[in-house]
VEXLUM-458844 format. One record per residue: x, y, z of N, C-alpha, C, O in turn; residue number from 0; residue in one letter. Coordinates in Angstrom, 1 decimal, padded with zeros to 4 digits. Layout:
N
    n.px    n.py    n.pz   ca.px   ca.py   ca.pz    c.px    c.py    c.pz    o.px    o.py    o.pz    k  r
       X       Y       Z       X       Y       Z       X       Y       Z       X       Y       Z  NUM  A
...
//
This chain:
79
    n.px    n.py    n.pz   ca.px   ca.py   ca.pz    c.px    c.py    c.pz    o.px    o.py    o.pz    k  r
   010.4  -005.4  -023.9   009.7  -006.1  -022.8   008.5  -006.8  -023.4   007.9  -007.8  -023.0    0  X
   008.2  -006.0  -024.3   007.0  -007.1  -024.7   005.4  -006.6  -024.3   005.2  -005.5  -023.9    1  X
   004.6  -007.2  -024.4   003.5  -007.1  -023.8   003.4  -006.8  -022.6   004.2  -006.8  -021.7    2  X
   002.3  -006.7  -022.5   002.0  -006.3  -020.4   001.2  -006.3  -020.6   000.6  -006.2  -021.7    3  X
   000.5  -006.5  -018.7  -001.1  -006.3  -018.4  -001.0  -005.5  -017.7   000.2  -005.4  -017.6    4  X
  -001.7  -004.5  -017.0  -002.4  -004.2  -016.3  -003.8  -004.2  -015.2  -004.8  -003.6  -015.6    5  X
  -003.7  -004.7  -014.0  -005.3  -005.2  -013.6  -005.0  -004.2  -012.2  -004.2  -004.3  -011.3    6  X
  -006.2  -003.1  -012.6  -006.4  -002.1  -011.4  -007.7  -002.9  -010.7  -008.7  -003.1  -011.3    7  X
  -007.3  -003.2  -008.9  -007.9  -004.5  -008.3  -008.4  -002.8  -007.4  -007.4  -002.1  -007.2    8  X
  -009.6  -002.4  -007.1  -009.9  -001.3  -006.3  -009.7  -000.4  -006.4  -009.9   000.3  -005.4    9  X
  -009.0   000.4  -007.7  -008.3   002.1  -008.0  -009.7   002.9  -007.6  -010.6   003.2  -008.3   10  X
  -009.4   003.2  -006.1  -010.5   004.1  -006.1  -010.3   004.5  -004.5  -009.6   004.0  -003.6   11  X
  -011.2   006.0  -004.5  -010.4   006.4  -003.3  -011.5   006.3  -002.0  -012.6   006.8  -001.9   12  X
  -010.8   005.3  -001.1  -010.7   004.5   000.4  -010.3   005.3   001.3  -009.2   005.1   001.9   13  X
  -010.9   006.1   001.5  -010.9   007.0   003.1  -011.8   006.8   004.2  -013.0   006.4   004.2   14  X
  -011.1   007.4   005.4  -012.7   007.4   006.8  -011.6   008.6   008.2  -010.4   008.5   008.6   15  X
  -011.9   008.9   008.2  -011.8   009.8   009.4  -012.0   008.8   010.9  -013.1   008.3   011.2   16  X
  -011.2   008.7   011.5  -011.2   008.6   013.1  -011.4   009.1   013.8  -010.3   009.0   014.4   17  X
  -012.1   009.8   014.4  -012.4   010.6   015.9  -012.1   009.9   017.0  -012.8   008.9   017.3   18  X
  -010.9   010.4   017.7  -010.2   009.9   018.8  -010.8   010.5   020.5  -010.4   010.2   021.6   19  X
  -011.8   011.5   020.2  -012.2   012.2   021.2  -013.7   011.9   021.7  -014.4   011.9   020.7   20  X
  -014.2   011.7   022.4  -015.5   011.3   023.0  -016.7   012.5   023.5  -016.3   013.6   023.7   21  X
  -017.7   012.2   023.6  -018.6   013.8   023.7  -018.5   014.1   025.0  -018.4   013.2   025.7   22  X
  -018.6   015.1   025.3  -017.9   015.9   026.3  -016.8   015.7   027.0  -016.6   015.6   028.2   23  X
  -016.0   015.6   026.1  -014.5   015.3   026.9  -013.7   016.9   026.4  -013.5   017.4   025.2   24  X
  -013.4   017.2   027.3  -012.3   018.8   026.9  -011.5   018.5   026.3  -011.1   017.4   026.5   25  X
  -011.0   019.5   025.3  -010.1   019.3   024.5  -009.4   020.7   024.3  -010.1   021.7   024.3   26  X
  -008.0   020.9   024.3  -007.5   021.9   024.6  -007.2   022.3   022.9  -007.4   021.5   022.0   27  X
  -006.5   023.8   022.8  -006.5   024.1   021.1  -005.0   023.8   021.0  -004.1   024.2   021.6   28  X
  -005.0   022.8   019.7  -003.7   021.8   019.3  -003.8   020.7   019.5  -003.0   020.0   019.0   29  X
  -004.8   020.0   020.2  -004.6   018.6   020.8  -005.7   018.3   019.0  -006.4   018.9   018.2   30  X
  -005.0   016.6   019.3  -005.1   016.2   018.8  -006.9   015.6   018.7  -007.4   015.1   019.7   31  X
  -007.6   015.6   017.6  -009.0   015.1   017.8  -009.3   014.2   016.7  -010.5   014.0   016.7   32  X
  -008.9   013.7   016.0  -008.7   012.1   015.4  -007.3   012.2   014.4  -006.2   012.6   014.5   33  X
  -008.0   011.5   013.4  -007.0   011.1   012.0  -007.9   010.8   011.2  -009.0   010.5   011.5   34  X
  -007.4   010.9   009.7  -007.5   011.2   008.5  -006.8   009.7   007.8  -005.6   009.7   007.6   35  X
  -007.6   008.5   007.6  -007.1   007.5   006.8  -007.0   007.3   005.2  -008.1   007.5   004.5   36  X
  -006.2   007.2   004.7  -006.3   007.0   003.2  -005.8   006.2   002.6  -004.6   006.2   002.8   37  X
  -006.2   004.9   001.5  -006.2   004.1   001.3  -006.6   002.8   000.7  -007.7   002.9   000.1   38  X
  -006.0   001.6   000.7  -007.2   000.5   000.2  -006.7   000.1  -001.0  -006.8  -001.1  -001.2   39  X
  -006.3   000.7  -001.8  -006.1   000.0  -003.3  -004.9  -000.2  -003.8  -003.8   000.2  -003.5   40  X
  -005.3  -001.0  -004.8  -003.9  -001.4  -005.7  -003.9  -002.1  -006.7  -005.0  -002.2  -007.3   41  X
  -002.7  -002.8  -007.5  -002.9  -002.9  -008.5  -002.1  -003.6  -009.3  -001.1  -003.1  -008.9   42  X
  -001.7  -004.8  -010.4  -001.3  -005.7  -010.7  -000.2  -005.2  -012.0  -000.2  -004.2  -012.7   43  X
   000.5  -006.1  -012.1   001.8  -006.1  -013.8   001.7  -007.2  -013.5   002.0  -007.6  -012.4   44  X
   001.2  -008.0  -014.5   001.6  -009.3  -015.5   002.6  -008.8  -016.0   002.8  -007.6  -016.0   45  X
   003.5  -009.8  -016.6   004.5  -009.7  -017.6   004.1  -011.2  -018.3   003.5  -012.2  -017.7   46  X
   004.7  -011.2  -019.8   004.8  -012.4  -020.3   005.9  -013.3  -020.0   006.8  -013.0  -019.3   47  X
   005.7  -014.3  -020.4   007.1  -015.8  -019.8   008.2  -015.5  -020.0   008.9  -015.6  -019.1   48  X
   008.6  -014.9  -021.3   009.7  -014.2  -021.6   010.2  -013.5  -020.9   011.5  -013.4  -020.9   49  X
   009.4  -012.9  -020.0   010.6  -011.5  -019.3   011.4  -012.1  -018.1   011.1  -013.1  -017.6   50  X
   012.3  -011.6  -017.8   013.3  -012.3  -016.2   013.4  -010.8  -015.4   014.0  -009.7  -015.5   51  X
   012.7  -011.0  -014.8   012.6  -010.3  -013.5   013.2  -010.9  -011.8   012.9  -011.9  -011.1   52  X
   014.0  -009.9  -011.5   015.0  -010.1  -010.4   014.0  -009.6  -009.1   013.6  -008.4  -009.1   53  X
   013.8  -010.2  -008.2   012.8  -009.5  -007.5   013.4  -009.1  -005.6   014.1  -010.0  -005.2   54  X
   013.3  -008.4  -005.0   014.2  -007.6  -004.0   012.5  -007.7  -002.7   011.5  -007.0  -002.7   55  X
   012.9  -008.9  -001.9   012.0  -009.1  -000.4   012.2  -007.7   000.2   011.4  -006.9   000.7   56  X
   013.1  -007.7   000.2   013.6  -006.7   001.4   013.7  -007.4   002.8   013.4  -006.9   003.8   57  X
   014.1  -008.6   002.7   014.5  -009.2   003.7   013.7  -009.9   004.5   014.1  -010.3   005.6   58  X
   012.4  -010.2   003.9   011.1  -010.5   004.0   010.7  -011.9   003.2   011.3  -011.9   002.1   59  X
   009.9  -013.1   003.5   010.0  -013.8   002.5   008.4  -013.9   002.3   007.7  -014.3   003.3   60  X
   007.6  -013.6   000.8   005.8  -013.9   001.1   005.5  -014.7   001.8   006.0  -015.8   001.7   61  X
   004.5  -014.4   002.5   003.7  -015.0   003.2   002.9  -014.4   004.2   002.8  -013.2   004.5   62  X
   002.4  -015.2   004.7   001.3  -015.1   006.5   002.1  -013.7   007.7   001.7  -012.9   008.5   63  X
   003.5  -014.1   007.5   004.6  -013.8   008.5   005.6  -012.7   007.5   006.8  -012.6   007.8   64  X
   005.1  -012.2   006.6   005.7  -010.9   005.6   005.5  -009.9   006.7   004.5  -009.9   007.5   65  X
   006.5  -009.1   006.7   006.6  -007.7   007.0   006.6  -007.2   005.9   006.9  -007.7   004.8   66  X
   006.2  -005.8   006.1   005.5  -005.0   005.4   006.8  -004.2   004.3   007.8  -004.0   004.9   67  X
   007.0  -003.8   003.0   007.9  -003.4   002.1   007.4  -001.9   002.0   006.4  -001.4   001.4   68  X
   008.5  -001.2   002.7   008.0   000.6   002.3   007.5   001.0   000.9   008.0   000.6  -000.1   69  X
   006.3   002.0   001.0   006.3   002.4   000.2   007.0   003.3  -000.7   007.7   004.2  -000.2   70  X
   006.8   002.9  -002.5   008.0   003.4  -003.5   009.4   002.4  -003.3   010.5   002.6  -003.9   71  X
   009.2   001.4  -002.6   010.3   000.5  -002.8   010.5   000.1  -004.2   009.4   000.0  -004.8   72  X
   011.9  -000.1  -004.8   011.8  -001.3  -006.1   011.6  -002.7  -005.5   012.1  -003.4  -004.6   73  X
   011.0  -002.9  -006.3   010.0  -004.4  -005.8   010.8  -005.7  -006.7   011.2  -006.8  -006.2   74  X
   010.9  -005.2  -008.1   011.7  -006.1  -009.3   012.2  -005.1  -010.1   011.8  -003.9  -010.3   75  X
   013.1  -005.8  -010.6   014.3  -005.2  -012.0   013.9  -006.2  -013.0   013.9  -007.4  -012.7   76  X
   013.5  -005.6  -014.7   013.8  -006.5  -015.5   015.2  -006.5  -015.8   016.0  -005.6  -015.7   77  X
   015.4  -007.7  -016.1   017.2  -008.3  -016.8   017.1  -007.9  -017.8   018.1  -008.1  -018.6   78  X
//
């Protein structure tokens, strides 16, 4: 394959807690009282000119109007 880059764009850890409940509102034991977000970063592969890479939308084409590609999808195959 050759060379490669790597460009880590934010590797760092992006969390915040939501509290979904308001002050003095009852809350019974099990109910739900926010969420836990985790997130925010990512991270780049260059390849050089050389490589052929096959690349899989998922039925999706980039852009404005992309739906979103699960995470751990394969994204590309080298040839």
């Amino acid at each position: 394959m050759g060379l490669m880059c790597f460009i880590a764009v934010g590797i760092a850890e992006v969390s915040s807690c939501e509290v979904t409940v308001t002050q003095g509102q009852h809350v019974d034991k099990g109910q739900q009282l926010g969420m836990f977000h985790c997130g925010g970063s990512t991270h780049c592969l260059i390849f050089g000119p050389h490589v052929n890479l096959s690349f899989d939308f998922h039925r999706t084409e980039p852009g404005l109007n992309a739906t979103n590609i699960p995470v751990c999808s394969c994204i590309a195959v080298v040839n």
